[in-house]
N, CA, C and O atoms as CSV, one atom per row, in Angstrom:
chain,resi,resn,atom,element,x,y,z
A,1,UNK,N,N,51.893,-16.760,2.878
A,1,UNK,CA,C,51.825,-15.358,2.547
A,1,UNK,C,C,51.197,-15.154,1.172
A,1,UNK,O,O,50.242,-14.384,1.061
A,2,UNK,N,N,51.734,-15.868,0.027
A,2,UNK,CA,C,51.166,-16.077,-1.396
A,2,UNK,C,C,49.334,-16.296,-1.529
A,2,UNK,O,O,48.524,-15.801,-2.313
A,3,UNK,N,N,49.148,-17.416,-0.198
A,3,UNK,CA,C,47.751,-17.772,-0.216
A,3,UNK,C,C,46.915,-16.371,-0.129
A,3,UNK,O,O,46.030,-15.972,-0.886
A,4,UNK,N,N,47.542,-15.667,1.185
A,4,UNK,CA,C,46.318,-14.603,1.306
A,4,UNK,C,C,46.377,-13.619,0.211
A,4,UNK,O,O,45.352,-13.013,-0.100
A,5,UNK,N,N,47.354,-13.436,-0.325
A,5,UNK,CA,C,47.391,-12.450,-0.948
A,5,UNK,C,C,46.262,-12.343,-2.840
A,5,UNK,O,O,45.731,-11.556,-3.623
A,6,UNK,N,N,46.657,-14.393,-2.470
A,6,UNK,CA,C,45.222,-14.504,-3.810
A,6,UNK,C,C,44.228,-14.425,-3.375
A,6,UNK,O,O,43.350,-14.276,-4.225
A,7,UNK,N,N,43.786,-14.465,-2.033
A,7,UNK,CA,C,42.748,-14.688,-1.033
A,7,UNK,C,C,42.314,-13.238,-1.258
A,7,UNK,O,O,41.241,-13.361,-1.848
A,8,UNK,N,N,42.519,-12.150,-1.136
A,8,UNK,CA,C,42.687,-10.975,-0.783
A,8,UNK,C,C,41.944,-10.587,-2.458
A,8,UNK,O,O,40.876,-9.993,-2.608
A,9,UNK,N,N,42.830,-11.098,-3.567
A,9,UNK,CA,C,42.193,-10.299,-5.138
A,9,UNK,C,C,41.054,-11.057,-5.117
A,9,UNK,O,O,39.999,-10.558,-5.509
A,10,UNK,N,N,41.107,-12.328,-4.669
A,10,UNK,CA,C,39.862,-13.147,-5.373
A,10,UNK,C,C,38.810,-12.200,-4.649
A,10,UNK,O,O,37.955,-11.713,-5.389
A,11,UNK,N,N,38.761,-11.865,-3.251
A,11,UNK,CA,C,38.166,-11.285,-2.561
A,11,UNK,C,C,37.338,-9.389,-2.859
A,11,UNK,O,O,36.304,-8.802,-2.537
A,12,UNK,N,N,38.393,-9.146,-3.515
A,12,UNK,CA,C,38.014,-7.670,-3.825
A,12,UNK,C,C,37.633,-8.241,-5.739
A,12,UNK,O,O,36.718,-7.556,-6.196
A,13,UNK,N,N,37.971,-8.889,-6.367
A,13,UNK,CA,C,37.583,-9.276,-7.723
A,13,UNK,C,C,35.358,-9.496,-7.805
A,13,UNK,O,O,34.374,-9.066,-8.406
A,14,UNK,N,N,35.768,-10.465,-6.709
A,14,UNK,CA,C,34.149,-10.788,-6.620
A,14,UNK,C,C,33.172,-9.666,-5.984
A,14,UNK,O,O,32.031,-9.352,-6.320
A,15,UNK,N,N,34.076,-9.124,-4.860
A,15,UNK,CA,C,33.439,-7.795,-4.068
A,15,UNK,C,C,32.784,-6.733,-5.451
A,15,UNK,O,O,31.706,-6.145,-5.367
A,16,UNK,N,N,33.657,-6.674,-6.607
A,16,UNK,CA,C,33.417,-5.969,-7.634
A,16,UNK,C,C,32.787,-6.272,-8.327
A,16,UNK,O,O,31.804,-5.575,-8.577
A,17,UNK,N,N,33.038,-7.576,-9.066
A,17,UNK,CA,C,31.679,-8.129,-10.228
A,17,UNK,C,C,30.565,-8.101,-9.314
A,17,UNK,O,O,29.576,-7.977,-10.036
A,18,UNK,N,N,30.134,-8.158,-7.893
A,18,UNK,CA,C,28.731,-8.359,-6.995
A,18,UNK,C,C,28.503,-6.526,-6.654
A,18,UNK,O,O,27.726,-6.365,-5.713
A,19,UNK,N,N,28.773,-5.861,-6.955
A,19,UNK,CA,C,28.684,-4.090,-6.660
A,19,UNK,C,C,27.605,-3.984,-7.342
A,19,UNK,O,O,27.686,-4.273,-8.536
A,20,UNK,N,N,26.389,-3.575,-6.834
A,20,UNK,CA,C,25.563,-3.085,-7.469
A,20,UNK,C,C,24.398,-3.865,-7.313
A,20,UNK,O,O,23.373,-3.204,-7.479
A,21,UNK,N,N,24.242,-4.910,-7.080
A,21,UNK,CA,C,23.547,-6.004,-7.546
A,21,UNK,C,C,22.369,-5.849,-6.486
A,21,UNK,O,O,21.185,-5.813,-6.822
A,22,UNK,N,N,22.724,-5.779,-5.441
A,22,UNK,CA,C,21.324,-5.420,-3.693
A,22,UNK,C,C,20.710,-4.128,-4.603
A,22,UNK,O,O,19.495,-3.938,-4.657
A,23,UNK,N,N,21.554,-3.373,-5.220
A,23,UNK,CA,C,20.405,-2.100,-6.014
A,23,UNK,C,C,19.797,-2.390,-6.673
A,23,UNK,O,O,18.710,-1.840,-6.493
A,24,UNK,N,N,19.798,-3.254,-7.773
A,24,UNK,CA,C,19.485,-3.874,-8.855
A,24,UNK,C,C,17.942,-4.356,-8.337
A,24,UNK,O,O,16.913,-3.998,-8.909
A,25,UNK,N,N,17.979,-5.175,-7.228
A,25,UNK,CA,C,17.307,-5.931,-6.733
A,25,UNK,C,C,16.253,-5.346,-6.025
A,25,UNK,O,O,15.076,-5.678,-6.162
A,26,UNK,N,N,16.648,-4.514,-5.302
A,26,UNK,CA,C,15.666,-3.486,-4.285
A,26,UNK,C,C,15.036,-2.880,-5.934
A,26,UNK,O,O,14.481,-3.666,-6.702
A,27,UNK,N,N,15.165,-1.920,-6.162
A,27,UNK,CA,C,14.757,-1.430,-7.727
A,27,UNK,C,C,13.963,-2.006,-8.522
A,27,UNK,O,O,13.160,-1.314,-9.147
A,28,UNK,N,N,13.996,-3.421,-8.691
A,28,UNK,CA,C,13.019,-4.137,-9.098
A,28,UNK,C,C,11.900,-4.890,-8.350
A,28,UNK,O,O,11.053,-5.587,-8.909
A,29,UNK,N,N,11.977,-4.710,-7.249
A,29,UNK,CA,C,11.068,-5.291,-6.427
A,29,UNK,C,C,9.787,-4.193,-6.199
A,29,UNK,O,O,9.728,-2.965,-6.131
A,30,UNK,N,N,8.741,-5.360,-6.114
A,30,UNK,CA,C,7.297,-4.991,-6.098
A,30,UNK,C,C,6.562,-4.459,-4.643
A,30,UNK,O,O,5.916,-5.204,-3.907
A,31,UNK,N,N,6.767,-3.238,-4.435
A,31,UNK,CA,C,6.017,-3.005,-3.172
A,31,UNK,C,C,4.157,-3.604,-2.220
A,31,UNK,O,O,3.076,-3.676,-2.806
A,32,UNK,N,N,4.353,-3.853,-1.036
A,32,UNK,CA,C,2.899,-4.256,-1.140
A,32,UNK,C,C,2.517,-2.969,-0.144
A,32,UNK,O,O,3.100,-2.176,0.595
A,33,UNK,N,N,0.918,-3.326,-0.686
A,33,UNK,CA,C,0.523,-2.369,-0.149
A,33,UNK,C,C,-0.633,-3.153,0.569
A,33,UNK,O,O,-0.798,-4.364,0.422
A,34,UNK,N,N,-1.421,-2.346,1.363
A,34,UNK,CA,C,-2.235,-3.151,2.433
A,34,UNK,C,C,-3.270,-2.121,3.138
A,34,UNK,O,O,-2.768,-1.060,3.508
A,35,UNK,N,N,-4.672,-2.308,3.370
A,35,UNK,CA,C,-6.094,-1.374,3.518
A,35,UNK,C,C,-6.714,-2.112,4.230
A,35,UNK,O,O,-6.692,-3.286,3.861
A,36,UNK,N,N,-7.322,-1.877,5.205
A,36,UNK,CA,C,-8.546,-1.918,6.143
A,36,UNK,C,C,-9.569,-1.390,5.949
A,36,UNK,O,O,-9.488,-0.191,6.217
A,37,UNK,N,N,-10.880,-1.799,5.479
A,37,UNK,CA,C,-12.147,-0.589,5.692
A,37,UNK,C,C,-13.054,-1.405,6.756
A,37,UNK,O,O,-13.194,-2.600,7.013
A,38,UNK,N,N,-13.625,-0.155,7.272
A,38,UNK,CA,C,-14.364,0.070,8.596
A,38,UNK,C,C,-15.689,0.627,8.832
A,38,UNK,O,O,-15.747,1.857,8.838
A,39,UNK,N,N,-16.781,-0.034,9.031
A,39,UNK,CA,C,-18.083,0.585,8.619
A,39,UNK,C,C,-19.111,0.935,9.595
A,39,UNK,O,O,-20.261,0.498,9.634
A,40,UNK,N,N,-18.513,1.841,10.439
A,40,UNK,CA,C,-19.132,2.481,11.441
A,40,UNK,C,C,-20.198,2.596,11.918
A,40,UNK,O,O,-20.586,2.685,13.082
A,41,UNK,N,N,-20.945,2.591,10.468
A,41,UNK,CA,C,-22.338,3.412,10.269
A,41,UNK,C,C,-22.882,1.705,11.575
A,41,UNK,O,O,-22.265,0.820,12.168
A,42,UNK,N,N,-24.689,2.224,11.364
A,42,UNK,CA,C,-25.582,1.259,11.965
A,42,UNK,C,C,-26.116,0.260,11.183
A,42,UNK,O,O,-26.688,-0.717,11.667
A,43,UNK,N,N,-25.895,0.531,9.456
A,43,UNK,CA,C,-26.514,-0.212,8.503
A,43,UNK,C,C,-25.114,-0.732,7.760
A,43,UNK,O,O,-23.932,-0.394,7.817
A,44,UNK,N,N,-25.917,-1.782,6.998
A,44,UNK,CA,C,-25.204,-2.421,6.030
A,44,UNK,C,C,-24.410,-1.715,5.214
A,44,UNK,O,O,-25.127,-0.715,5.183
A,45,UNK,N,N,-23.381,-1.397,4.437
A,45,UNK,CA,C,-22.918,-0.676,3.402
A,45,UNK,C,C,-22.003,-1.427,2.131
A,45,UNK,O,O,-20.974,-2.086,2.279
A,46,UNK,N,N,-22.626,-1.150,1.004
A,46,UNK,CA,C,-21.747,-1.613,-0.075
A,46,UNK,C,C,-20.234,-0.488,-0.359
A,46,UNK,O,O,-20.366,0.731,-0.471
A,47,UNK,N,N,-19.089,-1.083,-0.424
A,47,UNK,CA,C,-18.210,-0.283,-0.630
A,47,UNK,C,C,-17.405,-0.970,-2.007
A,47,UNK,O,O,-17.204,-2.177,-2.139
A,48,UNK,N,N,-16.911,0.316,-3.196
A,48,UNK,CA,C,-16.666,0.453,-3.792
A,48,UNK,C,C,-14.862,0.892,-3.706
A,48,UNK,O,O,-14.749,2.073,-3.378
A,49,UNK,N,N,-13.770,0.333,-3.885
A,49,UNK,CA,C,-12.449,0.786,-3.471
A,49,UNK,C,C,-11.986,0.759,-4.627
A,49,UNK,O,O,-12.334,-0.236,-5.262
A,50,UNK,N,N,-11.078,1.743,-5.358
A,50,UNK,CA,C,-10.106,2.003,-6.612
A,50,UNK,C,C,-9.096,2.731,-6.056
A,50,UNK,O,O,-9.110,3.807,-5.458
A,51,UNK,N,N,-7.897,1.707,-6.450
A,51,UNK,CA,C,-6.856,2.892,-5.837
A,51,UNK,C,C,-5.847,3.190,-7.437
A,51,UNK,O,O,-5.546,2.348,-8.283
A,52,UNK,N,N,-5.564,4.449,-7.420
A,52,UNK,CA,C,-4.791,4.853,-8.558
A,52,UNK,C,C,-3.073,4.973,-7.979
A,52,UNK,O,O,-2.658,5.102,-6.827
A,53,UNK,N,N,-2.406,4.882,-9.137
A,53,UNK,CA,C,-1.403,5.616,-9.048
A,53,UNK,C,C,-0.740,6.806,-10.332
A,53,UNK,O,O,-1.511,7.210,-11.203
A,54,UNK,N,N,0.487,7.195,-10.309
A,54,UNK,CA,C,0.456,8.344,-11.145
A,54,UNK,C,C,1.007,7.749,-12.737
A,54,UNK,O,O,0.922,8.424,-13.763
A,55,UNK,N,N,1.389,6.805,-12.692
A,55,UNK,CA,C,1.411,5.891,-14.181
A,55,UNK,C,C,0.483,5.301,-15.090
A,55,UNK,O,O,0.349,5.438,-16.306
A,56,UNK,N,N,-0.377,4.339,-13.903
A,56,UNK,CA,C,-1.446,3.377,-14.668
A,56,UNK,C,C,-2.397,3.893,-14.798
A,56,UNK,O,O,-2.944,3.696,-15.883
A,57,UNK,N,N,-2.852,4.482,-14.159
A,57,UNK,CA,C,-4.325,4.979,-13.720
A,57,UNK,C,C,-4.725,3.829,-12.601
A,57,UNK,O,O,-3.880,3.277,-11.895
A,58,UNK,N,N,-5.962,3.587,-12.554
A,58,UNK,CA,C,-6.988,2.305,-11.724
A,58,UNK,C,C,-5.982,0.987,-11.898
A,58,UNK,O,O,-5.939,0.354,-12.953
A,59,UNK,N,N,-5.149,0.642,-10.686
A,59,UNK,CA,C,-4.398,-0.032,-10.455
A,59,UNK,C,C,-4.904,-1.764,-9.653
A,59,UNK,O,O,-4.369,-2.873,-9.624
A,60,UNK,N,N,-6.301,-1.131,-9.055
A,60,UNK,CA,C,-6.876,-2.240,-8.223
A,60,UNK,C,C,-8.067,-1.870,-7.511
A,60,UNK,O,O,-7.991,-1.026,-6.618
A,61,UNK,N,N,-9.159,-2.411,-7.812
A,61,UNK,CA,C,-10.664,-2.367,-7.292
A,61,UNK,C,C,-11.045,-3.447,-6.791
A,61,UNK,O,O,-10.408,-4.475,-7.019
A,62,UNK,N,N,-12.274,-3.452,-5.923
A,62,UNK,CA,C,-12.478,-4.488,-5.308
A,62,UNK,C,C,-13.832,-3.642,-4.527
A,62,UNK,O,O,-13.831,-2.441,-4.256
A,63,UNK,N,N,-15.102,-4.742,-4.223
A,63,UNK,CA,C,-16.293,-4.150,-4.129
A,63,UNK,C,C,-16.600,-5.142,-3.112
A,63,UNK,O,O,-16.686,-6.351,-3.330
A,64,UNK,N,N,-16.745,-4.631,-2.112
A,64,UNK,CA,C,-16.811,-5.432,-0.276
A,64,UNK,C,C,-18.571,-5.090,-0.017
A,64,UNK,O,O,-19.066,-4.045,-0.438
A,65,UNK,N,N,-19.208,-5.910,0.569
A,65,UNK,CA,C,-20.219,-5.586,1.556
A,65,UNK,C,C,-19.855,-5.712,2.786
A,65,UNK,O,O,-19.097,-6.606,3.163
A,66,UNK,N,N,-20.361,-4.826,3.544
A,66,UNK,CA,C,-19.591,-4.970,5.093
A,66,UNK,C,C,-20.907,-4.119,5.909
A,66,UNK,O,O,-21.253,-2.955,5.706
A,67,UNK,N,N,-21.564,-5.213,6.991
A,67,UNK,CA,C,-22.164,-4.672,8.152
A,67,UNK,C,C,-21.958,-4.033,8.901
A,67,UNK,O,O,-20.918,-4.164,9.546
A,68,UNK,N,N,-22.952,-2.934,9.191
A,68,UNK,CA,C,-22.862,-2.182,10.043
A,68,UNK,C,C,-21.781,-2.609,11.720
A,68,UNK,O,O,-21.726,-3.646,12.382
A,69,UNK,N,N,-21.064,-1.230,11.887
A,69,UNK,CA,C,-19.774,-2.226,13.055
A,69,UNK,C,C,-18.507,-2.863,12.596
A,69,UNK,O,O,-17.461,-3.002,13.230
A,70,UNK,N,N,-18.833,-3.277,11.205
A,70,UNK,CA,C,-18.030,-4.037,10.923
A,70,UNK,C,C,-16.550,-3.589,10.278
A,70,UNK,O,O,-16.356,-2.409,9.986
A,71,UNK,N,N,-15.526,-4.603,10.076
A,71,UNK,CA,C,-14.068,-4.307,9.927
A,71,UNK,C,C,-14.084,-5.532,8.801
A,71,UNK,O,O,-14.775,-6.547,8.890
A,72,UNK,N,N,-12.904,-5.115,7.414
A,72,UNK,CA,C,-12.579,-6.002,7.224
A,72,UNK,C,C,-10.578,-5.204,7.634
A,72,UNK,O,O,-10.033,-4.102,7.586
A,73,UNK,N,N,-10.157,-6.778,8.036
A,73,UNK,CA,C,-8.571,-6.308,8.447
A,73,UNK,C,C,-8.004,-6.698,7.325
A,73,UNK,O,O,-8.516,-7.542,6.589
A,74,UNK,N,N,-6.776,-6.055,7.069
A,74,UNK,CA,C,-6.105,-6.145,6.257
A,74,UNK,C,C,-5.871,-7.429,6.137
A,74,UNK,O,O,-5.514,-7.907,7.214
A,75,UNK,N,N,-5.938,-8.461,4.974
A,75,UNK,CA,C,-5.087,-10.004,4.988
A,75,UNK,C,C,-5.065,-9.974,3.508
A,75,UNK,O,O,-4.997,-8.952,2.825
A,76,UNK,N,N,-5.154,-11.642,2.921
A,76,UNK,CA,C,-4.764,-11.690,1.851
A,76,UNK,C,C,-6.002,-11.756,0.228
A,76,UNK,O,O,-5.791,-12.102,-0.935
A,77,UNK,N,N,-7.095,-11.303,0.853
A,77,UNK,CA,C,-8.017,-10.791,-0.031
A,77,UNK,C,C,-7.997,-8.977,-0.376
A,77,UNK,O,O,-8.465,-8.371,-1.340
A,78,UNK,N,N,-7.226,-8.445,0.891
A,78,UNK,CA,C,-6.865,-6.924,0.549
A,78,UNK,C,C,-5.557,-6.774,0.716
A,78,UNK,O,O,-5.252,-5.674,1.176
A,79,UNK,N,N,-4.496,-7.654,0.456
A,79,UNK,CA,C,-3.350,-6.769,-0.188
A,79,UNK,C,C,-3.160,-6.639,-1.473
A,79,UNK,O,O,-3.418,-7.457,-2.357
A,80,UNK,N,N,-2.591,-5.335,-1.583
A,80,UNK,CA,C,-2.492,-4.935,-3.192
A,80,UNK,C,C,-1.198,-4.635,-3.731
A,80,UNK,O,O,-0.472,-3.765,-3.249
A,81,UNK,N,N,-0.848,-5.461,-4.892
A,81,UNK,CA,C,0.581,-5.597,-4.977
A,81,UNK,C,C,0.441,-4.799,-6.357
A,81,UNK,O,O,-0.482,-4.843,-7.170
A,82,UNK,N,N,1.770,-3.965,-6.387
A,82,UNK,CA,C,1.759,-3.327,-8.108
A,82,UNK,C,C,2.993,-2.737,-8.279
A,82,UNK,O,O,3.503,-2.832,-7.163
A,83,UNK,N,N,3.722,-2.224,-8.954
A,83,UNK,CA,C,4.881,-1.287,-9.102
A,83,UNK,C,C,4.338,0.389,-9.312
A,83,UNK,O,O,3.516,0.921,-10.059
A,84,UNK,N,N,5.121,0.807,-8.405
A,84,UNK,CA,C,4.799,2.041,-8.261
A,84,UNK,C,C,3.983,2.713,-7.296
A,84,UNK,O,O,3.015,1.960,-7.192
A,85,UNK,N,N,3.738,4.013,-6.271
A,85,UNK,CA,C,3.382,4.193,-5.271
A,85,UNK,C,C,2.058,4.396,-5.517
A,85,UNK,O,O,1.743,4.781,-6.643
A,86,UNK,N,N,0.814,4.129,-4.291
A,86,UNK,CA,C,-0.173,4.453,-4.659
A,86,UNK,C,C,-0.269,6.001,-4.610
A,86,UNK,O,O,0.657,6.664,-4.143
A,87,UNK,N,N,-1.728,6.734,-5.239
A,87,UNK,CA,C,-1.329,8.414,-4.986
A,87,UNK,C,C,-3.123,8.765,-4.350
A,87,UNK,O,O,-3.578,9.574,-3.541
A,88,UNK,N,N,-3.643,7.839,-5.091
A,88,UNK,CA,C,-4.833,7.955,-4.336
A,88,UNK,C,C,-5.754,7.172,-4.154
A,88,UNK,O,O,-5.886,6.379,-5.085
A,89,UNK,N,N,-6.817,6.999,-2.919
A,89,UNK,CA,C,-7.951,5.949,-3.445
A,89,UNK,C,C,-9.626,6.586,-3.598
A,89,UNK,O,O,-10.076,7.471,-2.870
A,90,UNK,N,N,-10.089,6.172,-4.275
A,90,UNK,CA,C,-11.761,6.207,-4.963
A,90,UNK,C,C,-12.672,5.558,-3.679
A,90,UNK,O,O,-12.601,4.532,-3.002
A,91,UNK,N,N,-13.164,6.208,-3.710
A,91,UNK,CA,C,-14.156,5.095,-2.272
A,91,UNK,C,C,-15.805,5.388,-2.676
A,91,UNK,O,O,-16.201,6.443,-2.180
A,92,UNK,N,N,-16.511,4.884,-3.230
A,92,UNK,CA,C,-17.980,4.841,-3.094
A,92,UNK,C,C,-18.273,3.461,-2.633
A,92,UNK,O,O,-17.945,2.290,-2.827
A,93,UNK,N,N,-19.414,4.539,-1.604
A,93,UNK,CA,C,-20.268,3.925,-0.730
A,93,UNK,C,C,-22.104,3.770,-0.917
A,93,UNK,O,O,-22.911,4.698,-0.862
A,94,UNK,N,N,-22.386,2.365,-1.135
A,94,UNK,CA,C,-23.651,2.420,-1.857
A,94,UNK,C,C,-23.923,3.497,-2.992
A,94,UNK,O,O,-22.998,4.232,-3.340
A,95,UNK,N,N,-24.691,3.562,-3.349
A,95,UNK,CA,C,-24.640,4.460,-4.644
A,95,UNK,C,C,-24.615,5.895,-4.803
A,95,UNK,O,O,-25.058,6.550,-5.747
A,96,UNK,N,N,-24.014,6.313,-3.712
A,96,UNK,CA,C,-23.338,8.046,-3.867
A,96,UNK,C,C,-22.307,8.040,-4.824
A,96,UNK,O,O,-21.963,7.164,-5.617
A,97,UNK,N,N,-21.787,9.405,-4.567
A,97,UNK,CA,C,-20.641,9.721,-5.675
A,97,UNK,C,C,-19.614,9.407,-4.985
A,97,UNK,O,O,-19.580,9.396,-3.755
A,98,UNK,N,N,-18.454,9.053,-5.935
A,98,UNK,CA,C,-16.920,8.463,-5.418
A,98,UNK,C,C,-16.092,9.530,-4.896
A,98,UNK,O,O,-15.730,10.529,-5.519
A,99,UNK,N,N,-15.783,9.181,-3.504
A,99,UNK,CA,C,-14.737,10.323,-3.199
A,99,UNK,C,C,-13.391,9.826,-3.618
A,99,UNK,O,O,-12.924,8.697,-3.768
A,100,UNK,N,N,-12.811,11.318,-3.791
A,100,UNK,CA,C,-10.977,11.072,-4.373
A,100,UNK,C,C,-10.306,11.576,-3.130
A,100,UNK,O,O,-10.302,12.614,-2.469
A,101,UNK,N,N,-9.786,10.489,-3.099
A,101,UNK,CA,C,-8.957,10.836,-1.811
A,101,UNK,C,C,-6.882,10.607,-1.637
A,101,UNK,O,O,-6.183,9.654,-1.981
A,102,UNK,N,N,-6.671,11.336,-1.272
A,102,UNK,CA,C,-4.641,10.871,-1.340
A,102,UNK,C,C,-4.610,10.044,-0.461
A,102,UNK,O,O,-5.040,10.141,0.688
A,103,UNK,N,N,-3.937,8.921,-1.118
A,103,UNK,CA,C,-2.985,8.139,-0.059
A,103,UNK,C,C,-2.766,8.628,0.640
A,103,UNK,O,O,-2.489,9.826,0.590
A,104,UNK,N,N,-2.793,7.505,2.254
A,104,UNK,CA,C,-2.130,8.773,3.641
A,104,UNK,C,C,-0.374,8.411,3.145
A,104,UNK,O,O,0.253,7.653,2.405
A,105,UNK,N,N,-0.186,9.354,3.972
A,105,UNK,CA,C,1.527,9.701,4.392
A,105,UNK,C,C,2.111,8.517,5.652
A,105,UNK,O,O,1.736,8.626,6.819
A,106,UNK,N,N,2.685,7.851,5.380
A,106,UNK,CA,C,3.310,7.329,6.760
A,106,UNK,C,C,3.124,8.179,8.117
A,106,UNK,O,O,3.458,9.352,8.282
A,107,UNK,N,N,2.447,7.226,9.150
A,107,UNK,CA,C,2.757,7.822,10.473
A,107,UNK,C,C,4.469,7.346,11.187
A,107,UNK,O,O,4.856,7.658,12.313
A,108,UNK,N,N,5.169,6.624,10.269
A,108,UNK,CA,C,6.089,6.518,11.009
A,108,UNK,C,C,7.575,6.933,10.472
A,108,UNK,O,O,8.549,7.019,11.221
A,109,UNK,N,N,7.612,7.211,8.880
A,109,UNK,CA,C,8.746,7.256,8.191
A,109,UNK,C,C,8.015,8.820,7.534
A,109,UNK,O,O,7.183,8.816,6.628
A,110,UNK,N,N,8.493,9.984,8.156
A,110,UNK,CA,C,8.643,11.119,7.822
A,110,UNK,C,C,8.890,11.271,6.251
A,110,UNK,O,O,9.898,10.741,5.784
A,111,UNK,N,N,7.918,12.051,5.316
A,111,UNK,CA,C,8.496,11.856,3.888
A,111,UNK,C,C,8.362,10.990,2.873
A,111,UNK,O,O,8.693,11.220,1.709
A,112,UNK,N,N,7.730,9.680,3.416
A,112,UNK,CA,C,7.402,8.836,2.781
A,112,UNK,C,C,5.390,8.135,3.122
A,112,UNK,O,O,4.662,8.383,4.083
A,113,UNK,N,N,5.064,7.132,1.692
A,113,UNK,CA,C,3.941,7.291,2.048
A,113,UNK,C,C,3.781,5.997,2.788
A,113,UNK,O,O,4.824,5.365,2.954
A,114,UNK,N,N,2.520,5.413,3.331
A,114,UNK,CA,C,2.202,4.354,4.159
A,114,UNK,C,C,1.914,3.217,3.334
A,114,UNK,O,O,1.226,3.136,2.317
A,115,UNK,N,N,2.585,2.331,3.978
A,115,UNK,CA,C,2.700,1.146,3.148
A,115,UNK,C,C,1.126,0.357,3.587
A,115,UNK,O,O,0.999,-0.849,3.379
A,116,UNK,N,N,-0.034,1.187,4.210
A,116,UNK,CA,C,-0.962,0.453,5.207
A,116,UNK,C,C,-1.941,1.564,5.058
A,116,UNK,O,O,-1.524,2.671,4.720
A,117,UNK,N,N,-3.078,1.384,5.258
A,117,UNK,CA,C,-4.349,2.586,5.094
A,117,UNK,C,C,-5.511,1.958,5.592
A,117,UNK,O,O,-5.858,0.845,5.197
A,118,UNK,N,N,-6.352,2.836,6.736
A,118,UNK,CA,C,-7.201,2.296,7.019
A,118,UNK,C,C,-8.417,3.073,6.628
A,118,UNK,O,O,-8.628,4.126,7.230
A,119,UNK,N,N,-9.278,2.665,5.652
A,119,UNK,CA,C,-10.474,3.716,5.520
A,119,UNK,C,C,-11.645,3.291,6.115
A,119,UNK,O,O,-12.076,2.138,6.089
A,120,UNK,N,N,-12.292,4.509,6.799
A,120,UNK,CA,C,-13.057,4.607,7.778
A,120,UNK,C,C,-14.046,5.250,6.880
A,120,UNK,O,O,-13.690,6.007,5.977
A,121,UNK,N,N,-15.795,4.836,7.216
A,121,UNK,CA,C,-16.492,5.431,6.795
A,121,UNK,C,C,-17.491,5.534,8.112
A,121,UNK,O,O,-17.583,4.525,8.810
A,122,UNK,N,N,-18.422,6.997,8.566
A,122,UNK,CA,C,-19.000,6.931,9.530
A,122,UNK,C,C,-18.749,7.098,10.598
A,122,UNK,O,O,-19.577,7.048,11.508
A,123,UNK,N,N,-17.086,7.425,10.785
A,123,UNK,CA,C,-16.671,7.477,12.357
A,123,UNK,C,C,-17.007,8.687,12.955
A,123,UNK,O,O,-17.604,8.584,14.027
A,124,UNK,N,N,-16.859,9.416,12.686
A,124,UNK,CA,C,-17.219,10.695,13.094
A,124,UNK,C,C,-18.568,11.285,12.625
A,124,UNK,O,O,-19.102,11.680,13.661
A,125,UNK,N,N,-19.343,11.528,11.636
A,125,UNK,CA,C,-20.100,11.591,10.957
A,125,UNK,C,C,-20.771,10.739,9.956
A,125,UNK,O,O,-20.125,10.166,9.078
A,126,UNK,N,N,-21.922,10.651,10.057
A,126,UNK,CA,C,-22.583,9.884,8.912
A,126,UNK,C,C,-22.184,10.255,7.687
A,126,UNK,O,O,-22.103,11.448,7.397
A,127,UNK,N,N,-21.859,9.189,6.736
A,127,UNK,CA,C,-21.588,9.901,5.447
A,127,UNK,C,C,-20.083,9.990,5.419
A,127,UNK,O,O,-19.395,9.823,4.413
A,128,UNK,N,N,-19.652,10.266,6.607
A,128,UNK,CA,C,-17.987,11.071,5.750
A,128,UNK,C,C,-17.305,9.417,5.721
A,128,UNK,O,O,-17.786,8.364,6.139
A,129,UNK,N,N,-15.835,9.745,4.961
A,129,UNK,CA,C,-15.203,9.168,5.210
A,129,UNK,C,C,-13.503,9.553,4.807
A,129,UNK,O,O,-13.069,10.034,3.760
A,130,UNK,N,N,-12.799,9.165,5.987
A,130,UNK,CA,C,-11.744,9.136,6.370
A,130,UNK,C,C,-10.516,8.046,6.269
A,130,UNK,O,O,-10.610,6.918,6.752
A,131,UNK,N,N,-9.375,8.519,5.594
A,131,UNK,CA,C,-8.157,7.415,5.456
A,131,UNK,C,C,-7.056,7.922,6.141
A,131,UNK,O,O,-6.591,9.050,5.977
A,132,UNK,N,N,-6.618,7.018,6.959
A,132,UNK,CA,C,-5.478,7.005,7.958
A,132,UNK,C,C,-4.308,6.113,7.511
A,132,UNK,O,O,-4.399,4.887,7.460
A,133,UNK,N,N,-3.248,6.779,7.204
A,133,UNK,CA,C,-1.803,5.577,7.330
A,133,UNK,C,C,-1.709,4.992,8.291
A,133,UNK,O,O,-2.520,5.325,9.155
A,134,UNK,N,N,-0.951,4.121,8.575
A,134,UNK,CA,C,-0.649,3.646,9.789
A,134,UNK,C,C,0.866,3.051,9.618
A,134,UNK,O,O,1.438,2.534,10.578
């Protein structure tokens, strides 16, 4: 009877010094983030990617050539790791002007933004281009 009953404080003692600590942890952890671009068009295209957020400014760039048709998929030359949410990305394409564009919104978590973005240039129109959460 004595056993459980130390069994029992030791139990709620440690339950207490460990309170808090999964917050601690989530809180400090580094979100990733992750982009696809897609180059619709019929020609070659140089692409230009900056994504900001509302602290740093220009958080992560990176300057792709990608053939006409072509995809690069998300892996480990385009994930982008940083603290803090992205808010928008920069996209020039060959030597036009940079569009500003918002991070998409999650298609699956209402309220929150997408941990995933696919930017499309050319799908619909020559010239435009389009970013999708996923």
């Amino acid at each position: 009877m004595e056993r459980r009953s130390i069994l029992a404080a030791v139990g709620t003692m440690l339950g207490g010094i460990t309170a808090g600590c999964s917050r601690l942890s989530t809180d400090d952890r580094t979100e990733e983030y992750v982009y696809g671009l897609y180059n619709y068009s019929d020609k070659s295209r140089s692409f230009t990617i900056q994504i900001k957020n509302t602290s740093s400014g220009i958080i992560h760039t990176k300057t792709a050539q990608l053939e006409g048709g072509k995809a690069t998929e998300p892996d480990s030359d385009d994930e982008i790791t940083f603290e803090g949410d992205p808010v928008r990305i920069l996209v020039q394409v060959d030597s036009s002007e940079k569009e500003n564009l918002p991070w998409p919104a999650s298609s699956s978590a209402e309220g929150k933004i997408a941990t995933s973005a696919e930017i499309s240039y050319g799908q619909e129109n020559e010239g435009e281009i389009s970013v999708h959460g996923l």
